[in-house]
C-alpha positions in Angstrom: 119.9 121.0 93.8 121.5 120.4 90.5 120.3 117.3 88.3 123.2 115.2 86.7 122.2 114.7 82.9 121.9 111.1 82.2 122.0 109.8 78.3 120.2 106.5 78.0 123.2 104.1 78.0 124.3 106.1 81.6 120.5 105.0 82.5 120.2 101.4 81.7 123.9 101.2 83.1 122.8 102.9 86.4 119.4 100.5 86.5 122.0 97.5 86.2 124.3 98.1 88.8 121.5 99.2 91.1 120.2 96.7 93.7 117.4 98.1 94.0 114.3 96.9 92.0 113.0 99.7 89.4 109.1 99.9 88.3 106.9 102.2 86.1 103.3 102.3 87.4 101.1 103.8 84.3 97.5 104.5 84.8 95.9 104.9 81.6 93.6 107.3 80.2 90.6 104.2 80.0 91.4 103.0 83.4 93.5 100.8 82.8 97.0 99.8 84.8 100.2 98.4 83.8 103.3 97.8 85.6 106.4 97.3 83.8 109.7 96.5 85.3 112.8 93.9 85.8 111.7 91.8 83.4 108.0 91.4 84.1 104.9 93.0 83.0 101.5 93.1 84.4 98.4 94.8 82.6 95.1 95.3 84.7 92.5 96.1 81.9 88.9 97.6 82.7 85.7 95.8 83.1 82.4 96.6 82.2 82.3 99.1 84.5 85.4 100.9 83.3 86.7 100.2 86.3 90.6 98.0 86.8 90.1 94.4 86.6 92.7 92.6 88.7 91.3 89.2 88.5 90.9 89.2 84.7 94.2 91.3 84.6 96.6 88.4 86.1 95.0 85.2 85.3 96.7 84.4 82.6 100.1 85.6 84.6 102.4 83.1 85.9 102.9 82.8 89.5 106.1 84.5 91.4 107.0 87.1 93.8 107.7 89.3 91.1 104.4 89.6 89.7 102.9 89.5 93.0 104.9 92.8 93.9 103.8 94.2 91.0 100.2 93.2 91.1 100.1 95.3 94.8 101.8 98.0 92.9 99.1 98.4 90.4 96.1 98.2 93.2 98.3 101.3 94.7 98.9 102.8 91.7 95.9 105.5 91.9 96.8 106.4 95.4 100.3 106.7 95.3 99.8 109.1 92.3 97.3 111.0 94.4 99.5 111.5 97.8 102.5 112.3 95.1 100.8 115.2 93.3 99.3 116.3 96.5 102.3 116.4 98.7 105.0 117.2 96.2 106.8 114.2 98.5 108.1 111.1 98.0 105.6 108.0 98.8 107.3 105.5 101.5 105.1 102.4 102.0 106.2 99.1 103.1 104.9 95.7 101.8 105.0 92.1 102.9 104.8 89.1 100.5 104.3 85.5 102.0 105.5 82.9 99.3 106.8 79.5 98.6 107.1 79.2 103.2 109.3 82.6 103.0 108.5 86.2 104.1 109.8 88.5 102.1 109.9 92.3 103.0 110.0 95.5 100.9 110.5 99.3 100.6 108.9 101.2 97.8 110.2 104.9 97.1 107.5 106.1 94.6 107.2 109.7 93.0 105.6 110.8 89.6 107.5 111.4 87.2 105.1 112.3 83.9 101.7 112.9 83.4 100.2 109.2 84.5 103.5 107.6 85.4 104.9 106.8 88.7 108.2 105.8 88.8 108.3 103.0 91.7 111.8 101.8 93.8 111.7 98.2 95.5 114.3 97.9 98.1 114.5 94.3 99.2 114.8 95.0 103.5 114.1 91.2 104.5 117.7 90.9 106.4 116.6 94.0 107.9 113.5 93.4 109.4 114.4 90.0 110.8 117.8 91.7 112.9 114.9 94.3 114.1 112.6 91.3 114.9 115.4 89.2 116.8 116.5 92.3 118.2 112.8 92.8 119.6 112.1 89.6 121.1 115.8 89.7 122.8 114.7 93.2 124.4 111.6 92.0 125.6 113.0 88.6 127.3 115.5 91.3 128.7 113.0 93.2 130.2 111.1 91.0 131.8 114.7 89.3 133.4 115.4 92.7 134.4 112.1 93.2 136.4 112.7 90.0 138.2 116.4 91.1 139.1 114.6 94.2 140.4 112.5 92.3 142.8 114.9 89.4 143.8 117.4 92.5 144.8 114.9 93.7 147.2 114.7 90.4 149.2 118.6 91.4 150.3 117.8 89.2 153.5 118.3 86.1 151.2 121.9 86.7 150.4 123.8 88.2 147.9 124.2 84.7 146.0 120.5 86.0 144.6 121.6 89.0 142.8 125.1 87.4 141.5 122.9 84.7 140.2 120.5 87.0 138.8 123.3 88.9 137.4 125.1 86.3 135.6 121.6 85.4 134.0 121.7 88.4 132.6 125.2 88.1 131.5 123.9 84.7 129.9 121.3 86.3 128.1 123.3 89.2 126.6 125.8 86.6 125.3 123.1 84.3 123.9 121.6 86.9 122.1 124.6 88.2 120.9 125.1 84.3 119.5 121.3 84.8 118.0 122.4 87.4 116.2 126.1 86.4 114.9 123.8 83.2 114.1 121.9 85.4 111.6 125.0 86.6 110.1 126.5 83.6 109.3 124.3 82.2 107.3 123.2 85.8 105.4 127.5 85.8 104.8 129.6 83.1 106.3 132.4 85.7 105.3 131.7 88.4 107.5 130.7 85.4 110.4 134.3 84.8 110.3 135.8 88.1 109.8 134.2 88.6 113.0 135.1 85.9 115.0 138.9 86.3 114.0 138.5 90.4 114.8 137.1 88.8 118.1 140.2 86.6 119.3 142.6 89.4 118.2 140.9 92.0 119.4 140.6 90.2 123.0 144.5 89.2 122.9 145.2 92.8 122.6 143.0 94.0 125.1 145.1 91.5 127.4 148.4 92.2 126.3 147.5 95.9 126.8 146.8 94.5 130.5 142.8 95.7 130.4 140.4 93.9 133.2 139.2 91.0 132.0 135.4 92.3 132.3 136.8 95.6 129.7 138.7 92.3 127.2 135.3 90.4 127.9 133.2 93.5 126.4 135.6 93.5 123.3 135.1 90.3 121.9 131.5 90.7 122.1 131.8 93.7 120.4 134.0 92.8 117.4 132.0 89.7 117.8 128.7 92.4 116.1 131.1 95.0 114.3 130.4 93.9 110.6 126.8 93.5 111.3 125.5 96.2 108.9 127.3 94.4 105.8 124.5 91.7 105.7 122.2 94.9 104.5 124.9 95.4 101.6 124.4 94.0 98.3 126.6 91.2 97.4 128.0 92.1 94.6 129.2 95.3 95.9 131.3 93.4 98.9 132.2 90.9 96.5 133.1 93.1 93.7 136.8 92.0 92.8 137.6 95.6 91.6 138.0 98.9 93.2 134.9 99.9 94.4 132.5 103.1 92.9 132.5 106.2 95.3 128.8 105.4 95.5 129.7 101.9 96.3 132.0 102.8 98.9 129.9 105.0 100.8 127.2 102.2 101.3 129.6 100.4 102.9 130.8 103.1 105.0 127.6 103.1 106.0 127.0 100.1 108.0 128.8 101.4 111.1 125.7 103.0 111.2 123.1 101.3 110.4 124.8 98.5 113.2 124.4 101.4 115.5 120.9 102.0 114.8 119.8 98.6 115.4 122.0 98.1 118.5 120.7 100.9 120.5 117.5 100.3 120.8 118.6 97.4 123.5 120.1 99.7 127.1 121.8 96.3 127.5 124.2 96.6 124.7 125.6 99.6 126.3 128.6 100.9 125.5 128.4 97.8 123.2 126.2 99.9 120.3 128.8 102.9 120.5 131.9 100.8 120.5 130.7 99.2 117.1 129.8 102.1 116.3 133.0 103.8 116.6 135.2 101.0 115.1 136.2 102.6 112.2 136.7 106.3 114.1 140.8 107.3 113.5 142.9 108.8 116.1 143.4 111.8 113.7 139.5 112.4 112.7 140.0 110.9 109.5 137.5 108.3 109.9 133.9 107.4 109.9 130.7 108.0 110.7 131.2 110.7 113.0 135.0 112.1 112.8 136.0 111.3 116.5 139.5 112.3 117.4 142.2 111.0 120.4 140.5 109.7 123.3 137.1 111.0 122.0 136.7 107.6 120.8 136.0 104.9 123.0 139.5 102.3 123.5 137.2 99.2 123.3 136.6 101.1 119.4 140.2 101.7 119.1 141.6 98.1 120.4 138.8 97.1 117.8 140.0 99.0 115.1 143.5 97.9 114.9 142.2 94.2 115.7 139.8 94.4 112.1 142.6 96.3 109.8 145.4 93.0 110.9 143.1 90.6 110.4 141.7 91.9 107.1 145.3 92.3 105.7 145.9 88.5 107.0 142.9 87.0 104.3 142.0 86.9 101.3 139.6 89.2 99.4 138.0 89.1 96.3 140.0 92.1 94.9 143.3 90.9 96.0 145.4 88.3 98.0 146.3 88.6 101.4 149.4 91.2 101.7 150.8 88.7 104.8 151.7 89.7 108.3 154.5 92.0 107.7 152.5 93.9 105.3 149.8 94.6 108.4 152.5 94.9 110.7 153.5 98.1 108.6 150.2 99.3 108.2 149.5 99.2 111.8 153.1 100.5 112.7 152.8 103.2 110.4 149.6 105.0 111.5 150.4 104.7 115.0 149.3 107.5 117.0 148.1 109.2 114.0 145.0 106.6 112.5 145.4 103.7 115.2 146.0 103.9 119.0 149.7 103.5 120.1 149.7 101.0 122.8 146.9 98.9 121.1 149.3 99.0 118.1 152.6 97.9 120.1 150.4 95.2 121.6 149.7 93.8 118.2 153.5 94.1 117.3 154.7 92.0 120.0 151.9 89.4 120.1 152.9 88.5 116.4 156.8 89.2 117.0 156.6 87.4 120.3 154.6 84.6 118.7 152.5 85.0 121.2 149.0 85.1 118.7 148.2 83.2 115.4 145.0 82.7 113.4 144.5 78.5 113.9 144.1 76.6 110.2 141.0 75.5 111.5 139.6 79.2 111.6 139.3 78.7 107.5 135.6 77.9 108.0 133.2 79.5 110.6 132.9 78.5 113.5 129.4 77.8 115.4 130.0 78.8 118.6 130.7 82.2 120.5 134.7 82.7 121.0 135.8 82.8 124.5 137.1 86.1 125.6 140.1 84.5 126.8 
């Protein structure tokens, strides 16, 4: 693999835009440590011993996460040198810092880079870890309702009113956890909360004007009601940027189809749920993403989905541009019809905005705290 040749402004311009935190780990030729990076600095001298002194090293260091972060990367400093040179591999560890009542979670990429020097990434994955930890203690109430559905369906001589009941509790749950985590979305992005919600009600008048059981329209609005949930892992700046976005920049937020995915499918009870928002921004030709599905290859919940989030989008605001209006998405949709977007999901649209039949309520300007009804 070819290296691209950096100069140093290309460097401190790369380090700037990104998110990630960058550290240099030095160990030096007396024992002693210093970490520089991102503004802060910690040096770990030796003691009598000639051995790193961490207590004498930081007490004259003000308090912060920062310095915290770097204090743990100094006590590693030694080993992640070590496993470098011995492996040849990048060093993957994962740290947790407890401070001011907050948990905070990161990644660290590390890998020498000169004689002494590790060169140290810090990925920030707090949003992360609590979807995965929500997403955990949803799976396990699930599997402990679906062990009690097992055993009330065995008692069949009590009725059948037992295993609708028990059925419709799992229903409940599904939907309440699917409120959990739209809860966690809103208030990592109120923008995306929305985005979602509106995708939701469009998406679900579609589905019925395209005449689709109500239990097929009730599995769409949950799922546009989760399909933007990998853009709380994306930096803020980057969705916000009010310019055209890098192709670096772009391709992270291509990928949070799939990191939704990843996340999703770990719970059997968000089946098809995890492939439909997975497949959301799949195109009819193949021209889409993650996985280049064509035709029918791609689920219709994803298609019905996919025209539902390109409307809406076109119907707000972003930060790179105002929102074109309702022809303008009416020709978008109208013009990739049967080649990027589904054809019947696209004449639904049509007539639900040419019949009047569908509008976006004033109200839906801030975001709203409740799950949508699928109706």
């Amino acid at each position: 693999m070819s290296v691209l040749p950096l100069s140093e402004p290309e460097q401190q311009a790369l380090l700037r835009a990104t998110p990630d935190l960058v550290f240099r780990i030095e160990l030096e030729e007396d024992g002693a440590i210093s970490v520089v990076g991102n503004g802060t600095r910690v040096h770990i001298p030796v003691d009598a011993d000639g051995k790193p002194d961490f207590h004498a090293g930081l007490k004259d260091d003000p308090e912060g996460l920062l310095t915290s972060l770097c204090e743990e990367l100094a006590h590693r400093g030694e080993k992640l040198m070590a496993e470098s040179l011995r492996t040849g591999e990048v060093q993957v560890i994962e740290l947790q810092f407890d401070y001011n009542g907050h948990t905070t979670f990161f990644e660290i990429r590390a890998v020498v880079c000169e004689s002494r020097q590790v060169l140290a990434v810090v990925r920030d994955i707090t949003a992360q870890r609590e979807a995965e930890s929500a997403m955990a203690r949803a799976g396990d109430d699930m599997a402990r309702l679906n062990e009690v559905l097992q055993n009330e369906a065995s008692f069949r001589t009590e009725g059948q009113d037992i295993l609708k009941k028990s059925f419709r509790r799992l229903e409940t749950l599904m939907e309440n956890t699917i409120e959990a985590i739209a809860m966690i979305v809103r208030k990592r992005d109120p923008q995306i909360a929305r985005h979602q919600e509106r995708v939701s009600r469009l998406a679900c008048a579609i589905g019925q004007e395209m005449g689709l059981a109500s239990s097929q329209v009730d599995i769409i609005g949950l799922a546009a009601l989760l399909h933007d949930l990998g853009k709380v892992f994306i930096p803020a700046d980057t969705l916000d940027k009010p310019s055209q976005l890098s192709h670096a920049e772009f391709s992270v937020v291509k990928n949070h189809a799939e990191a939704e995915f990843q996340i999703l499918k770990t719970i059997d009870l968000f089946f098809p749920i995890a492939d439909i928002v997975h497949q959301h921004h799949e195109r009819i030709d193949g021209s889409g993403y993650p996985l280049g599905l064509k035709g029918d290859d791609i689920l219709l919940e994803a298609r019905v989905i996919a025209v539902a989030d390109v409307v809406e989008a076109m119907l707000s605001d972003r930060p790179h541009r105002p929102a074109p209006g309702v022809d303008a998405a009416m020709n978008e949709i109208k013009a990739g019809k049967g080649t990027l977007y589904d054809a019947n999901a696209v004449d639904a649209c049509v007539r639900l905005f040419g019949e009047g039949k569908f509008k976006f309520d004033a109200e839906e300007a801030s975001v709203p705290e409740a799950l949508p009804s699928a109706a």
